[in-house]
C-alpha positions as CSV (number, residue, x, y, z in Angstrom):
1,X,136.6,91.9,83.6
2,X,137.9,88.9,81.4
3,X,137.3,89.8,77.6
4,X,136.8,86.1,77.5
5,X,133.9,86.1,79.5
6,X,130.9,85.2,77.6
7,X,128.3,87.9,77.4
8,X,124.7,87.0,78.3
9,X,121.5,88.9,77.7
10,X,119.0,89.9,80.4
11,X,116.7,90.2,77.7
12,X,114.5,86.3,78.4
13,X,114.1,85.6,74.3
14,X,111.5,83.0,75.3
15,X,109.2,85.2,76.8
16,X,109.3,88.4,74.8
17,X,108.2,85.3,71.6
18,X,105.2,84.4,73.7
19,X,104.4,88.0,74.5
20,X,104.2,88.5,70.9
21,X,102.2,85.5,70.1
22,X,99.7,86.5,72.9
23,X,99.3,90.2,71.7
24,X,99.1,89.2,67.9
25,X,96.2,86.3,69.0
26,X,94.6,89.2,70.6
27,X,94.7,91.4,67.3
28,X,93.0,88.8,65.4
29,X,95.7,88.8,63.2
30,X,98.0,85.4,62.0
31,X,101.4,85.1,61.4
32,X,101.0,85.7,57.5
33,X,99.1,88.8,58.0
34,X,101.8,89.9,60.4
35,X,104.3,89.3,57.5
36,X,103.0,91.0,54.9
37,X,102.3,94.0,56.6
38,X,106.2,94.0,58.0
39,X,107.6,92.3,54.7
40,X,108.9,89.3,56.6
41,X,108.2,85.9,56.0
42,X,105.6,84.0,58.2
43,X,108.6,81.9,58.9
44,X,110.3,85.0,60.5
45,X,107.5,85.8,62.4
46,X,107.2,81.6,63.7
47,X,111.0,81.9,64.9
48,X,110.2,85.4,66.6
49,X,107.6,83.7,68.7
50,X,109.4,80.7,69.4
51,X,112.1,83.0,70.9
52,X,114.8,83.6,68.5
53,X,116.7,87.1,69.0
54,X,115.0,89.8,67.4
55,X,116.4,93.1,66.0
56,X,115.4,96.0,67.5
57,X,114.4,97.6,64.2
58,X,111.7,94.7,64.1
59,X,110.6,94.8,67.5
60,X,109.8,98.8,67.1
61,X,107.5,97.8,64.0
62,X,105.9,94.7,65.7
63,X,105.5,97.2,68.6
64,X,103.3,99.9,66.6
65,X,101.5,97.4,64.5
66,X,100.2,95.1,67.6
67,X,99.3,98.3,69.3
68,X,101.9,98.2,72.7
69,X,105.2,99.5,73.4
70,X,108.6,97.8,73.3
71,X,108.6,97.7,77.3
72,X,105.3,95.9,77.3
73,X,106.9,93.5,74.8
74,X,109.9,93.0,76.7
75,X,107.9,92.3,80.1
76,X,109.5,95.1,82.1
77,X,106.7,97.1,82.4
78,X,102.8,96.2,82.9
79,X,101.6,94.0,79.7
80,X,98.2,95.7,78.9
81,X,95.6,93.6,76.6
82,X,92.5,95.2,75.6
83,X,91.4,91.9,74.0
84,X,90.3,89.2,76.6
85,X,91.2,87.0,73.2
86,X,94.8,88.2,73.8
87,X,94.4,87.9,77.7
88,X,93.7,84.1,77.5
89,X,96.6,83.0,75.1
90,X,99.4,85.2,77.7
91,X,97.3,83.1,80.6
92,X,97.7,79.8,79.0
93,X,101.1,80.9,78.4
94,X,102.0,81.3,82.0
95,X,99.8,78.4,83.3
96,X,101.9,75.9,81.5
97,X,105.2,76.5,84.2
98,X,103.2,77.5,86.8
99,X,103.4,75.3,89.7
100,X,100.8,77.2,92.1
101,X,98.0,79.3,90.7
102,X,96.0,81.7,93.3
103,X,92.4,82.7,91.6
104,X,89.5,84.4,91.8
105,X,87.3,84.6,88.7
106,X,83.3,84.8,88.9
107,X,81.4,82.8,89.4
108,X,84.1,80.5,89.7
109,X,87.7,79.6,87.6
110,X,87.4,78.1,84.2
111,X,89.6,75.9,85.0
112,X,87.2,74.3,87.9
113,X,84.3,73.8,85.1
114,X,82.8,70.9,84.1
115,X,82.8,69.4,80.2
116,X,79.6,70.8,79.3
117,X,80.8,74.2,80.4
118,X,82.5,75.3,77.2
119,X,79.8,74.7,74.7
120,X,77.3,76.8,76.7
121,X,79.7,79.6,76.8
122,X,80.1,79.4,73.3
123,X,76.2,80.5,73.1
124,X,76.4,82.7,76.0
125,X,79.4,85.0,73.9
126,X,77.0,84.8,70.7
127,X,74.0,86.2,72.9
128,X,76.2,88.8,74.3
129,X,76.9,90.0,71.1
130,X,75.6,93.8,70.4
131,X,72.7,93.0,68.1
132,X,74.0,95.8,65.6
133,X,76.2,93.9,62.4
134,X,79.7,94.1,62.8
135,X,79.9,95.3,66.5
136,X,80.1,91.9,68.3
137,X,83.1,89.4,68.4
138,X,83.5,87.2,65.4
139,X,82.1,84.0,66.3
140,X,85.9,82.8,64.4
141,X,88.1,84.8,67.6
142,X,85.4,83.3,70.2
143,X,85.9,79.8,68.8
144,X,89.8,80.5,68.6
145,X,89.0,81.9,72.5
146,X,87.3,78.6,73.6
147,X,90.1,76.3,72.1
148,X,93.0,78.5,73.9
149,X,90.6,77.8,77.0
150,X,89.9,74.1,76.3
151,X,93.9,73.9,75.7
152,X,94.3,75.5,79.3
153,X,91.9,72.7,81.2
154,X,93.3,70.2,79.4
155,X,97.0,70.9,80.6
156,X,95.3,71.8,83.6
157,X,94.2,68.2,84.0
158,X,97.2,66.8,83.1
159,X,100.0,68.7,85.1
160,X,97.2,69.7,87.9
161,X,99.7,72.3,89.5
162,X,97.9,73.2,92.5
163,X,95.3,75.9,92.9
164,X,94.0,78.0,95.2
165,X,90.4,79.1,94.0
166,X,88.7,82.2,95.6
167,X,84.7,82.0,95.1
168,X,82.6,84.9,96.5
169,X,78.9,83.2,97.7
170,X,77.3,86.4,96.8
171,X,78.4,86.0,93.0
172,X,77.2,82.2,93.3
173,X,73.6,83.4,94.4
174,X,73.4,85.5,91.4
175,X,74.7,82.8,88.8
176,X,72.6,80.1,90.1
177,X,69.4,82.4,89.7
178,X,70.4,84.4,86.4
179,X,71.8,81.3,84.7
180,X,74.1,80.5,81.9
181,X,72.6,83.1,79.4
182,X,74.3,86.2,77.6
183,X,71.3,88.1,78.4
184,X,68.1,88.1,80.2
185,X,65.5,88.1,77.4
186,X,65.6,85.0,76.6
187,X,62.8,82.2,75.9
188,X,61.9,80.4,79.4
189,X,62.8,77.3,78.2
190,X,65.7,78.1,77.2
191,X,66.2,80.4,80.6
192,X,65.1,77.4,82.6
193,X,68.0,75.0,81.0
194,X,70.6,77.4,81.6
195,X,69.5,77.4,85.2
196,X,69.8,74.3,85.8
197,X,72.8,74.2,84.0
198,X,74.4,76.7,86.3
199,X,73.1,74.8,89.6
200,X,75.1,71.6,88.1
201,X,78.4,74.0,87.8
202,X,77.7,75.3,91.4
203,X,77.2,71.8,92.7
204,X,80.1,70.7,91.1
205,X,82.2,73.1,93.3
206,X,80.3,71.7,96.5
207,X,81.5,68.2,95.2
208,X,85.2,69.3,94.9
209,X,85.3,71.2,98.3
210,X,84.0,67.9,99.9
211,X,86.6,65.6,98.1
212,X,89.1,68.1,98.7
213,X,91.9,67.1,95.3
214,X,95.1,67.0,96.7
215,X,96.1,69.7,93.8
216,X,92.7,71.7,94.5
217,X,91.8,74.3,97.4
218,X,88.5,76.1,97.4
219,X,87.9,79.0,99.5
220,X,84.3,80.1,99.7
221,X,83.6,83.7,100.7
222,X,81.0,85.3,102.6
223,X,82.0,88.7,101.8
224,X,81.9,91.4,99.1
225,X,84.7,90.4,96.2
226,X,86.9,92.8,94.7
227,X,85.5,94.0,90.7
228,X,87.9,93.2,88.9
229,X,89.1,89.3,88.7
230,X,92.8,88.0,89.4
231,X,95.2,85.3,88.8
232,X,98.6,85.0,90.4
233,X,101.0,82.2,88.9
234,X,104.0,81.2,90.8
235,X,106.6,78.9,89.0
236,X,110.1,77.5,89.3
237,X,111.6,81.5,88.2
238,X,109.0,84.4,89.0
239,X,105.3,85.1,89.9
240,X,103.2,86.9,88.1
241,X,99.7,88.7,88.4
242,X,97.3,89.2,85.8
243,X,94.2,91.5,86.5
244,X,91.0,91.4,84.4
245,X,87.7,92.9,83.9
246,X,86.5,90.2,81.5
247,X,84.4,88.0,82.7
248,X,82.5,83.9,81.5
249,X,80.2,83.9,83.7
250,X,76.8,85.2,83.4
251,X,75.8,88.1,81.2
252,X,79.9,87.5,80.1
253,X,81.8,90.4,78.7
254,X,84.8,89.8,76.7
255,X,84.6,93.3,74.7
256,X,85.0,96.4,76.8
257,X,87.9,96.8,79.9
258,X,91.6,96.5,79.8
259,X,93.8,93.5,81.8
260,X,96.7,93.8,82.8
261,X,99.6,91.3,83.6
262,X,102.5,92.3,85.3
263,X,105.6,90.7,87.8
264,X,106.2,93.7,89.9
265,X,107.0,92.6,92.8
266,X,105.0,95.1,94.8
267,X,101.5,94.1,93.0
268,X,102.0,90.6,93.4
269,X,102.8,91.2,97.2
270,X,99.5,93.3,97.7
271,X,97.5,90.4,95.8
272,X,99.2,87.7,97.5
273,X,98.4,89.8,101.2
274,X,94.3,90.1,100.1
275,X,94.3,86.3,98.9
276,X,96.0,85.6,102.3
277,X,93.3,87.7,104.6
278,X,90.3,86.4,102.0
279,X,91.2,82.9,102.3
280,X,91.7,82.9,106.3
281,X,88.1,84.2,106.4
282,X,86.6,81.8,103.9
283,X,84.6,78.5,104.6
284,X,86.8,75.3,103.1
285,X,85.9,71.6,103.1
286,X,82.9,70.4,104.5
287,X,81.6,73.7,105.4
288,X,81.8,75.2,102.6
289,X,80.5,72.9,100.6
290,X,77.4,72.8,103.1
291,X,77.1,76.4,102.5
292,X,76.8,76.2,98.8
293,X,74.2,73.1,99.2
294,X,71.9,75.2,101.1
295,X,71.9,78.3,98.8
296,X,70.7,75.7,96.4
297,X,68.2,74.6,98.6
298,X,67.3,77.8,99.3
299,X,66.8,79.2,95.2
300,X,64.7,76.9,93.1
């Protein structure tokens, strides 16, 4: 080997910085508070995240304090986030170079929503809230959580990689007759809105799987859906798989279950295998849309 040879890391500096940014978002903690507890400056911490080499020293403490390991942090293992907070910022992450995305969320993918989604979510966390003070998300992370999602329909919109959106009819029927609430006691007036509401989301999806978007395919299916939710991003270098058990649609949770995100190649085979076999089975186009306008005829 030529001593001349220039050495260079396997180590993607890039990545492990946004790893870092996603799992600090997820501990509700900034970049100061991440400083004083390492005695760093916030500047430090900025130049960690935007990808700068870090000593190994540092990564151990930023390790313990975030609450992962150093193989989570350096992507070769499975990235575990116990904060859906956390969850969002590493998907917004990996949205922005993806070029196809393969989904299934329920009822349907953010990302597919309408405006007036987002503010009724908003209300739909707060009502989830455990009614016991202090047990509940601050209404500060679920307001930093709806700007990370707002940041991801907005690139969405602009780049409009293409996507591939699973919907399970069973999981429509139940949102279009629970509503856009964070739980069921609710005043009817207020249950009757978020009704309608949800049948203007649904009937947006009929809309989109009639006009087909070029960048946009909708499969819907007729068919129990797997429990936990999935999102496979393929770009220019690698694909990768995140798993979740949080959920924005009705009743939400964004508290309790642990997502994973991971590029082994063997999940992200099995995934891409069931997406395949789901999506030959679903209803597309015209007759799915069809489909979804009758379920709406049929629930008033």
């Amino acid at each position: 080997m030529n001593a001349n040879t220039e050495f260079k890391s396997s180590i993607d500096y890039a990545s492990l910085g946004d790893r870092l940014r996603a799992y600090r978002i997820g501990a509700s903690l900034l970049a100061e508070d991440v400083a004083e507890k390492l005695g760093i400056s916030r500047a430090v911490v900025y130049r960690l995240e935007r990808g700068e080499i870090v000593k190994i020293e540092t990564l151990e403490r930023l390790a313990h304090l975030l609450g992962t390991s150093i193989a989570s942090l350096l992507g070769v293992e499975v990235e575990y986030y116990s904060s859906a907070l956390g969850l969002f910022e590493r998907m917004r992450q990996l949205e922005e170079t993806s070029e196809r995305i393969l989904s299934h969320f329920e009822p349907i993918s953010l990302l597919l929503t309408s405006d007036d989604y987002l503010p009724y979510l908003r209300e739909m966390l707060l009502e989830a809230s455990p009614r016991a003070a202090g047990k509940g998300p601050k209404s500060s992370d679920i307001d930093t959580m709806l700007q990370i999602i707002l940041e991801r329909k907005a690139f969405f919109e602009k780049r409009k990689p293409h996507i591939v959106s699973l919907i399970g009819l069973r999981e429509l029927e139940r949102f279009v007759q629970t509503g856009l609430v964070g739980r069921v006691d609710l005043p009817d007036s207020i249950r009757t809105e978020r009704v309608r509401a949800a049948r203007r989301e649904v009937a947006r999806i009929a809309d989109l799987m009639e006009s087909e978007p070029i960048h946009v395919q909708i499969g819907l299916i007729d068919d129990a859906m797997p429990a936990s939710t999935f999102q496979v991003f393929s770009g220019p270098n690698r694909t990768v798989l995140a798993v979740s058990p949080f959920r924005l649609g009705e009743l939400p949770n964004v508290r309790n279950g642990i997502a994973t995100v991971t590029a082994s190649p063997e999940a992200v085979r099995m995934y891409e295998e069931m997406i395949a076999r789901l999506w030959k089975g679903a209803y597309k186009g015209q007759a799915g849309a069809l489909s979804i306008r009758k379920l709406l005829d049929r629930i008033h």
